[in-house]
N, C-alpha and C positions, 0 to 999 in steps of 0.2 A: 421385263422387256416393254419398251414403250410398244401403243398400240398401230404406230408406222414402221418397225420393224415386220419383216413378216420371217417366219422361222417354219418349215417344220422338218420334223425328222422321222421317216417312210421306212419299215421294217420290211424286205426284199420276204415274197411268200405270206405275207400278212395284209401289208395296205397297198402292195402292190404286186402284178408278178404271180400272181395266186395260181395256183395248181400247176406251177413249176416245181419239181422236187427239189434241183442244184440250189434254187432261190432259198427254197423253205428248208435246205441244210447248213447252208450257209450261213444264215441268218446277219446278212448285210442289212446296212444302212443303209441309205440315202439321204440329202440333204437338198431342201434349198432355203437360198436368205433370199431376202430384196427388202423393196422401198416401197409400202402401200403408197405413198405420197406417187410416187412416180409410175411405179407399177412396173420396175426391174428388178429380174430374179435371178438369181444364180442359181446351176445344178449343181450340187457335191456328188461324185461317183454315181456316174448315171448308170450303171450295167441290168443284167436281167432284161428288162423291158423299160425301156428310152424312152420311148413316141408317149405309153403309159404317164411315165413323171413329167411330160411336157406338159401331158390333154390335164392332170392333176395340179400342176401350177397356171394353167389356163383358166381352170374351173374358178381359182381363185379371186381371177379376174388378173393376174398378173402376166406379162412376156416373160420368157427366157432371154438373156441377152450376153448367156456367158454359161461354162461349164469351170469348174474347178475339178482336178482331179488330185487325189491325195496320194498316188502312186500306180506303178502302173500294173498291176495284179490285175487277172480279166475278172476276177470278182470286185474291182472296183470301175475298169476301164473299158470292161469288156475283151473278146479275145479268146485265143486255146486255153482250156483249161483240160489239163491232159491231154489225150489221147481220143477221147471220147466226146467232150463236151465242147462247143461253140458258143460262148456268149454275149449276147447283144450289146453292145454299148454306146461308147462316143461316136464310132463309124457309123452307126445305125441315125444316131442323132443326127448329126453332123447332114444326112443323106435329105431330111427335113428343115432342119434347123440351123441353120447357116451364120453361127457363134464361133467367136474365140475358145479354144480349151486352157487354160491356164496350168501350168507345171514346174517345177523347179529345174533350172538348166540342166542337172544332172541326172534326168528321168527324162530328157527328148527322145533321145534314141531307143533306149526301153521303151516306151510306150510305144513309140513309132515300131518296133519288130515287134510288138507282141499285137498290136491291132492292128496295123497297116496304115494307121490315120495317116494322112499326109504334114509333112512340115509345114505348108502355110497355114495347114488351120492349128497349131499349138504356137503359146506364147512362153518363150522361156522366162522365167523371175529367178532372181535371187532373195536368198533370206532377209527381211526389211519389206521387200515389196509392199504397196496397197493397191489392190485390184477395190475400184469405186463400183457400189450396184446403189444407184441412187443418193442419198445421202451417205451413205454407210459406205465406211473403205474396210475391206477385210485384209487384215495382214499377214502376209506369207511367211512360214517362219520352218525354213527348214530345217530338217528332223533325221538326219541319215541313220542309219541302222536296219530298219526291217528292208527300206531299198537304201543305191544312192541318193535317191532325190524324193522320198518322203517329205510332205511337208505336213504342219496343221495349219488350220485355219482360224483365226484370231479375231473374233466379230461380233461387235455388242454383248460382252461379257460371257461368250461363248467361244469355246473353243472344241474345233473338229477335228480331231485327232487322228480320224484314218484308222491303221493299223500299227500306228508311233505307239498308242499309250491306250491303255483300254483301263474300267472300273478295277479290275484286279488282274495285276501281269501287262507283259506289255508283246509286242510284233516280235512273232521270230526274226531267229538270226542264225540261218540253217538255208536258207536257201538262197537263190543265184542275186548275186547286188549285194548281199544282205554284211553287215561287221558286228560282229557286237561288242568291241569298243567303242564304237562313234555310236551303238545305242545307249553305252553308259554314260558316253558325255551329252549324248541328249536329252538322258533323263534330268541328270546332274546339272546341265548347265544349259544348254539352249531352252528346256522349259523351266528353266530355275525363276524366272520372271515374272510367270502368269498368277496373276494375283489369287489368293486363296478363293475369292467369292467369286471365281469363274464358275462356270459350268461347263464339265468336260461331256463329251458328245463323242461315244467308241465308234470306229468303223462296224462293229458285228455288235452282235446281244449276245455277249458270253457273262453276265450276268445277271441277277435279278433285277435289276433295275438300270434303265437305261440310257442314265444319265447321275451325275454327280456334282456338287461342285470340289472343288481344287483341292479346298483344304482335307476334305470327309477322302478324297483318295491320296493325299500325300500320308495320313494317318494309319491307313488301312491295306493301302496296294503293296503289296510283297516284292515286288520290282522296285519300290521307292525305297526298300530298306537298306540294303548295303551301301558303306559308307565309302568304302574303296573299291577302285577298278577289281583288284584282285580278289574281294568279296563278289563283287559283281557277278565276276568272268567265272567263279567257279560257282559258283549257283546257279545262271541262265545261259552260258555260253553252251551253246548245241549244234 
């Protein structure tokens, strides 16, 4: 990574969020990119504690001037999570921080009933988009399966995955949105592209190591194995 890139990636209960229990079970990510040159940043999945990953891209010396979200789970967007739980997120941001949310047409309304955000502050994209943060365009590449409107994010040899594709295995396909046909064609075939010497970036730490490049999980990931839908569908469909 050039040294005008700016990257980091914030473990929910670790570097941020700290002595929250939901954060430190969870074990979310968080992301932001931007442009030291310009000093614009984007948030990936602000949830937990928002105001926190702002005052944390500020210290940087950098603004926020946009949120990405990778789908709409309150463990990435904030929102109900059960019965029990309330969690902080884009709403919470948004109440400060007065940005775009960027999402896939097919995750407005999910997002919108599961947080309450309002529709003018979310931007619909389709798959292709480039959302600019400085020099740098990140490209939207929708991902359907774990939601309708999952997407990842495609940005200086990094890619943010969400909860599409993790180090080993990939997003359930058991719960409300979710298909796991359109997750086998997005294993298959909408991230059939991403060049091996990426580097994948999971939504949670469900493995030893928190990051990868392409080729080290197309090798390795037991989600990338089956070769047919019906391989697929009867090994991970739940």
């Amino acid at each position: 990574m050039s040294d005008q890139f700016y990257f980091r990636q914030l473990l929910s209960g670790l570097d941020f969020a700290l002595g929250d229990p939901v954060a430190e079970q969870m074990v979310n990510f968080a992301y932001a990119v931007g442009d030291r040159a310009t000093g614009e940043a984007l948030l990936v999945d602000p949830a937990y504690s928002p105001r926190e990953l702002v005052d944390i891209v500020e210290g940087d010396g950098l603004r926020v001037t946009g949120v990405m979200a990778t789908h709409y789970h309150a463990d990435h967007v904030g929102g109900s999570l059960g019965r029990e739980f309330d969690i902080p997120g884009i709403v919470e941001l948004l109440q400060t921080t007065d940005v775009p949310v960027h999402v896939q047409a097919p995750e407005v309304q999910w997002v919108r009933e599961r947080t309450g955000v309002g529709a003018d502050s979310l931007v619909a994209h389709g798959s292709g988009d480039v959302v600019s943060v400085g020099e740098f365009g990140v490209t939207l590449i929708h991902t359907p399966g774990h939601t309708p409107g999952s997407q990842c994010l495609l940005v200086n040899g990094c890619l943010i995955s969400g909860d599409t594709l993790f180090l080993d295995g990939c997003g359930r396909t058991d719960l409300p949105g979710s298909d796991p046909e359109e997750m086998f064609r997005t294993l298959t075939q909408r991230l059939a592209d991403v060049p091996d010497d990426t580097v994948l970036y999971p939504g949670h730490l469900y493995s030893a190591e928190p990051s990868a490049p392409m080729a080290e999980v197309r090798r390795h990931n037991r989600a990338l194995v089956p070769a047919t839908a019906e391989q697929w569908l009867a090994m991970f469909a739940r």
